[in-house]
C-alpha positions as MATLAB code, in Angstrom:
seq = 'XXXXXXXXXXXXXXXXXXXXXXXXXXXXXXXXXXXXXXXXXXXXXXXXXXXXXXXXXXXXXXXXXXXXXXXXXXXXXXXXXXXXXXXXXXXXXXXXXXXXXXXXXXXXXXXXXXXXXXXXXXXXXXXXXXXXXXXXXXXXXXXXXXXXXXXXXXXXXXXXXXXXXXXXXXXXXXXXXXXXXXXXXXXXXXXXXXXXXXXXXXXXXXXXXXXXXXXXXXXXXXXXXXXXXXXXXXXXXXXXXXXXXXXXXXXXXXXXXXXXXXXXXXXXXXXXXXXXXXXXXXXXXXXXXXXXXXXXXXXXXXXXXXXXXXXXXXXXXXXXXXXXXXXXXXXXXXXXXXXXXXXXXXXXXX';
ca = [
      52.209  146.638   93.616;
      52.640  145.578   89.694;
      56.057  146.110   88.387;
      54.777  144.546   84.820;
      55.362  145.121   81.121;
      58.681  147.538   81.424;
      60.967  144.849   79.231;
      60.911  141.255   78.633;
      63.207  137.949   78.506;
      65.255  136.071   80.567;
      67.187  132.813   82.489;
      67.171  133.362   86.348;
      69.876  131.980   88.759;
      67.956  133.159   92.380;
      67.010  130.130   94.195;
      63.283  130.474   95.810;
      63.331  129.722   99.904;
      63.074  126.736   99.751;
      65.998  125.894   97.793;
      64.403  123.439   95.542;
      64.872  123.759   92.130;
      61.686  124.771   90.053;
      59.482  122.603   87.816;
      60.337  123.404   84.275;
      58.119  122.550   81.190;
      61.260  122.956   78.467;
      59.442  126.343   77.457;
      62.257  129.386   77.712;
      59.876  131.537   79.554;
      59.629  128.838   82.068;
      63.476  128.093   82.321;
      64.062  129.928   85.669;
      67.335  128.435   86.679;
      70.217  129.027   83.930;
      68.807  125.543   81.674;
      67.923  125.869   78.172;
      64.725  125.402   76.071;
      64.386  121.337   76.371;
      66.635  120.711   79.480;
      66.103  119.459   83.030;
      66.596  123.028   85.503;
      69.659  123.427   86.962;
      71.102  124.542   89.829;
      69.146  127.089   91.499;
      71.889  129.241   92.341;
      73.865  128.917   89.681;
      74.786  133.124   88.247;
      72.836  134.355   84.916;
      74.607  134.070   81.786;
      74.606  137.803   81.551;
      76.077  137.187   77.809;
      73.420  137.157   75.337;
      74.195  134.991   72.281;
      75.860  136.494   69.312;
      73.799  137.309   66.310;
      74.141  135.571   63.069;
      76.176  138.086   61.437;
      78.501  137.964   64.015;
      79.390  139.817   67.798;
      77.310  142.004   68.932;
      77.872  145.681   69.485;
      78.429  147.088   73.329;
      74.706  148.843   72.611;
      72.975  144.972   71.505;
      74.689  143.585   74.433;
      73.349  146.448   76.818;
      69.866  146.325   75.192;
      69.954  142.560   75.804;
      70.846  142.582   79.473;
      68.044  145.114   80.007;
      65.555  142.989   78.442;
      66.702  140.171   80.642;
      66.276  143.066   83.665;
      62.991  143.350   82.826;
      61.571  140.088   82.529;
      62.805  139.072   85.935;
      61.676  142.482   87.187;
      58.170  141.428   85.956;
      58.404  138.144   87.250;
      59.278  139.886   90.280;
      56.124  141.879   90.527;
      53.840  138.790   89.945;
      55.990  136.926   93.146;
      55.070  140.073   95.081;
      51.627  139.962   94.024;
      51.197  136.250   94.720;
      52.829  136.557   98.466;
      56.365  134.827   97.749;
      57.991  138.652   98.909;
      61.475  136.572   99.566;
      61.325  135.050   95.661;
      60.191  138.636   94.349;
      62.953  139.996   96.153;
      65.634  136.968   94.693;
      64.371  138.272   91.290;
      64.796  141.876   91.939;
      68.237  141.384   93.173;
      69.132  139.432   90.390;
      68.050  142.348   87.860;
      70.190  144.232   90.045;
      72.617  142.173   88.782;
      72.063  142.820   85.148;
      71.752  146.485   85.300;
      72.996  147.692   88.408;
      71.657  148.980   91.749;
      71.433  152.578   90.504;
      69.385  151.995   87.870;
      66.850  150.280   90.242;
      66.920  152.191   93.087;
      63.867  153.849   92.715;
      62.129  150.030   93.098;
      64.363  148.816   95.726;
      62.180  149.819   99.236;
      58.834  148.149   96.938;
      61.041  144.398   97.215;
      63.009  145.367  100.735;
      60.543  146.640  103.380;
      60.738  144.420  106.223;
      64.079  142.482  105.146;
      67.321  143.296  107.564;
      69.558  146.281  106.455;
      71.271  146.063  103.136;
      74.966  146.393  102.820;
      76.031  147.962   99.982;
      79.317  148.863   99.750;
      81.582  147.098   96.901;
      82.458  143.692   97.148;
      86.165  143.023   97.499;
      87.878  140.012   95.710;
      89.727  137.616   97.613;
      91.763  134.002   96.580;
      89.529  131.364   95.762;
      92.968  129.144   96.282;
      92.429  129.790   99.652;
      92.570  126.937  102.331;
      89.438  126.147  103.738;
      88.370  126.951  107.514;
      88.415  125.101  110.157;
      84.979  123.471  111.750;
      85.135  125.977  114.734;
      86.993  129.086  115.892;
      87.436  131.066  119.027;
      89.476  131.096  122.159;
      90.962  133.558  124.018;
      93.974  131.700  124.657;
      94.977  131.133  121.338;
      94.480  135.114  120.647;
      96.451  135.559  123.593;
      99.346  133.284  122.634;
      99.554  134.681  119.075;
      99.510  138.293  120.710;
     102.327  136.944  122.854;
     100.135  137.805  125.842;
     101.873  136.532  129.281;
      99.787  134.050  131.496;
      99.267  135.281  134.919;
     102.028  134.268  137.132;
     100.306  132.441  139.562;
      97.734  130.185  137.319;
      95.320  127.548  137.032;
      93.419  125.512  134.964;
      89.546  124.981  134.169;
      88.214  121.702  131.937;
      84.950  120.436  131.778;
      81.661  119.559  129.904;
      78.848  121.256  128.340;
      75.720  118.544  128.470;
      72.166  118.603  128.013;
      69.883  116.206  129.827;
      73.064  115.403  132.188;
      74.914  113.361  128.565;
      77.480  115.539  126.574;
      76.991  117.839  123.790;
      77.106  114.864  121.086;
      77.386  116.503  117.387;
      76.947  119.664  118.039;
      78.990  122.986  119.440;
      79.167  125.192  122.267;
      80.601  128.094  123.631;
      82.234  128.686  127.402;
      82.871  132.172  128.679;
      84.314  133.239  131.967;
      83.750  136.873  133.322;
      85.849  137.716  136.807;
      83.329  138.001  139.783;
      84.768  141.940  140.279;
      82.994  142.681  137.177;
      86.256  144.515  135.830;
      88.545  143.698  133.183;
      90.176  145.360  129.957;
      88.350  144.931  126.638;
      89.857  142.791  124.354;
      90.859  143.841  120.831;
      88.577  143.772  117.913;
      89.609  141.064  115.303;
      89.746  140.169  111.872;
      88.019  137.358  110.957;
      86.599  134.991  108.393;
      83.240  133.139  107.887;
      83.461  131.423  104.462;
      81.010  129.914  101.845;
      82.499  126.914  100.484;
      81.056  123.139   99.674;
      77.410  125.213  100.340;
      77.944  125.341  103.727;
      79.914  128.238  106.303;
      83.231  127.539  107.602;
      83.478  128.012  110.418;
      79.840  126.947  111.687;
      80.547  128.617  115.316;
      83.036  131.801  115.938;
      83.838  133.513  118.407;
      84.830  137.102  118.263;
      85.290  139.673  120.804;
      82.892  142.771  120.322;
      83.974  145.259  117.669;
      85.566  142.679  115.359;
      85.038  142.636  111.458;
      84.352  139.550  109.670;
      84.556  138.918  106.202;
      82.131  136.867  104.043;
      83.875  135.332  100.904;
      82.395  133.135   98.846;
      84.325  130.067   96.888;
      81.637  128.327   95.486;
      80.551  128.407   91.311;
      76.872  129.587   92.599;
      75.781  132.736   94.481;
      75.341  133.202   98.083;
      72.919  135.620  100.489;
      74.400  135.805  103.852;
      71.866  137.406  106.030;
      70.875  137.745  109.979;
      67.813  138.767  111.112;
      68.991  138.951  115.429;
      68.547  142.112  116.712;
      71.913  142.433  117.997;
      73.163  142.675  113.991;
      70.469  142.671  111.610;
      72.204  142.759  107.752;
      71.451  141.692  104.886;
      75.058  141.047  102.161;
      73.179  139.971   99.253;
      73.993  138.291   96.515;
      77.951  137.671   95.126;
      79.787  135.378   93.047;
      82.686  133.337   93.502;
      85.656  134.977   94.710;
      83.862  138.257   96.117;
      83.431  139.210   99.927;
      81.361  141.785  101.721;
      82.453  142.570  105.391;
      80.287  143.106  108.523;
      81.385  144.611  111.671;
      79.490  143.439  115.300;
      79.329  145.465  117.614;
      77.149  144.079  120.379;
      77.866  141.142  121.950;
      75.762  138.222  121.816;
      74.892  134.898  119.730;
      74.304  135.512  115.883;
      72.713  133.262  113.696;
      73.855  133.390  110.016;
      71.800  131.893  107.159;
      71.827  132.061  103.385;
      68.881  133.091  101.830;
      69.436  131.237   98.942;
      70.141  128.083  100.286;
      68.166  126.737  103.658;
      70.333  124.448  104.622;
      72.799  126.959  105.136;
      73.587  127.858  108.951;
      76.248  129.165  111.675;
      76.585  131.035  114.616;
      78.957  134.071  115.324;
      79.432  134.228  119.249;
      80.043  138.022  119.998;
      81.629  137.848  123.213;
      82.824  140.986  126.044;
      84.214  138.186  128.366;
      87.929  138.496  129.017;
      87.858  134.714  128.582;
      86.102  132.769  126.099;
      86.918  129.700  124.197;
      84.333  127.548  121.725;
      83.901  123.440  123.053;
      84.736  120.368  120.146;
      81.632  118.436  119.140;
      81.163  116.550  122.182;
      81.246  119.778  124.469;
      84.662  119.554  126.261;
      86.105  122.969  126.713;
      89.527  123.837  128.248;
      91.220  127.045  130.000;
      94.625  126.465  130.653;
      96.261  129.986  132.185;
      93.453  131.486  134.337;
      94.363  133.828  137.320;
      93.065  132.284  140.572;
      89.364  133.464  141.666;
      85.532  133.508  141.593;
      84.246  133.742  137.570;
      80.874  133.928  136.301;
      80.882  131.235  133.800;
      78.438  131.364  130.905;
      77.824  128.411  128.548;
      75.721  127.934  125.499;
      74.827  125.449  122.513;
      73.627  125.699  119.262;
      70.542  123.903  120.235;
      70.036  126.466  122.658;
      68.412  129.692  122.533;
      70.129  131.481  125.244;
      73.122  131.057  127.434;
      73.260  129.947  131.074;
      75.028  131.158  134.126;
      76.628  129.650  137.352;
      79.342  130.657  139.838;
      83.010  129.026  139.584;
      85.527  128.641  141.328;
      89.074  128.210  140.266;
      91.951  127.181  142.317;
      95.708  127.083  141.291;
      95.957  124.372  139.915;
      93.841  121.876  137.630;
      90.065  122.031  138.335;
      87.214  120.524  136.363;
      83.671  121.675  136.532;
      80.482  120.336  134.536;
      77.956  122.429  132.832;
      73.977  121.879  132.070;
      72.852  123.976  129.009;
      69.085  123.894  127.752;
      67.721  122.056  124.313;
      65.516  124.613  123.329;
      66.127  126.210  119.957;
      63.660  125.656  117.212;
      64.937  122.823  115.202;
      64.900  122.858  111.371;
      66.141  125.449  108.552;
      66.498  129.423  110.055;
      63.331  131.701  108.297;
      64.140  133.671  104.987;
      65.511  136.978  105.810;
      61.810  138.659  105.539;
      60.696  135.755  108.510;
      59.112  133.423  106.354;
      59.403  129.361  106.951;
      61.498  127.494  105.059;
      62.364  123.869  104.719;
];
């Protein structure tokens, strides 16, 4: 479809998927990524100066400044329609959002489904703003302990202890994460309660890059850096799609089936963490050499599961815990695709 000629002009912040910044020949009409006529492009994130420059006799009126914003609109809505045309559907779909931007949601609607089929769900509601003086978050997050202890949760009077290892090819879990989750053998045990929780954008990267959550929890998105962000899954388990937000906004996402959940940004390929949705009574996320500890577990049989980020699903085994300390080690697979996570409409990238 051809979504040419409505307006024209404009700068253009969206980065394309493969996060590179584009090739620019000084010319304004080539000046996709906030540069001026003459200057090197710049980072291709970086939000449009929605502002258009004042007029030589002086400010512009609240009608010039609207005009100018929807001839902005319309260029990158054109430049949308030649992306789609040419086969780029995630940089047509960067462009459109960034319109969006310009002129609001509403006043695109009608084009929205052309530049959306076949992405995840889009979340719409408003963005909330949070305190960009916020401290950062920690590397990982998740154990049921620490919920426990916080909830002032008793340990089972009669206790004992699991530690161990999550390897691959028999040598531990060097530089990466995991996740350990124990399940009672009687297949019974009370839900645990939903969280709140937060997955940041901050240094272009998530913090944390692995949580754990128990099903039903909410987790908030915020971004703190100067450049937009596109937090996106495609897994079945929670397909959604944020879009984009500046610095100091937040969208929320609850998950409500448990599983692993790979998060990307769509503007930025390097971008990548995991949200382990867990229904385990028990659960607690390994360092980055794959220890893991339970400290207050109720004697019995468990099924223990464990999983990696460089693995694409979980294994099971049958443990036993005494009272008392007990150690136990665990072989996970190396068999997720390596490399950048596909755009949020499946396409390669990186």
């Amino acid at each position: 479809m051809k979504v040419h000629g409505l307006m024209a002009g404009v700068v253009l912040m969206a980065c394309s998927s493969t996060s590179k910044p584009h090739a620019t020949s000084g010319k304004f009409e080539d000046c996709y990524y906030d540069c001026k006529p003459g200057e090197k492009a710049a980072d291709a994130s970086k939000p449009p100066d929605t502002k258009p420059a004042a007029a030589p006799s002086g400010k512009l009126t609240p009608a010039g400044e609207k005009a100018a914003a929807l001839r902005q609109a319309a260029d990158l809505l054109d430049k949308a329609g030649a992306a789609l045309d040419g086969g780029n559907k995630n940089f047509a779909e960067q462009l459109f959002s960034t319109a969006e931007l310009l002129v609001g949601a509403d006043a695109l609607a009608s084009l929205a489904p052309t530049f959306r089929e076949g992405a995840p769900p889009r979340v719409t509601t408003p963005t909330v703003k949070v305190d960009t003086a916020a401290a950062p978050q920690p590397k990982v997050v998740g154990s049921s302990e620490a919920e426990d202890a916080e909830a002032k949760v008793a340990p089972p009077k009669v206790e004992g202890s699991l530690t161990g290892t999550v390897e691959i090819d028999g040598k531990p879990l060097t530089g990466a994460f995991g996740l350990v989750t124990l399940e009672p053998a009687s297949g019974k045990w009370p839900a645990r309660t939903p969280k709140k929780r937060t997955i940041e954008q901050r240094g272009r990267e998530f913090l944390p890059h692995i949580m754990a959550i128990p099903v039903g929890s909410t987790v908030a998105f915020p971004n703190f850096d100067t450049v937009f962000h596109n937090v996106f899954s495609t897994s079945p388990l929670a397909a959604f799609d944020l879009g984009i937000y500046k610095q100091g906004e937040a969208r929320e996402y609850t998950f409500q089936k448990e599983g692993i959940v790979r998060l990307g940004c769509n503007l930025h390929a390097n971008m990548s963490a995991y949200i382990a949705v867990v229904a385990a009574p028990a659960y607690v996320v390994t360092d980055d050499h794959g220890a893991f500890a339970f400290k207050h577990l109720a004697p019995g049989k468990y099924k223990l599961k464990a999983w990696s980020e460089r693995s694409k699903a979980p294994i099971e085994q049958e443990v036993t815990v005494k009272v008392g300390a007990n150690t136990v080690q665990v072989g996970v697979a190396a068999d997720a695709p390596a490399g950048a996570p596909p755009d949020k409409f499946g396409g390669k990238r990186g």
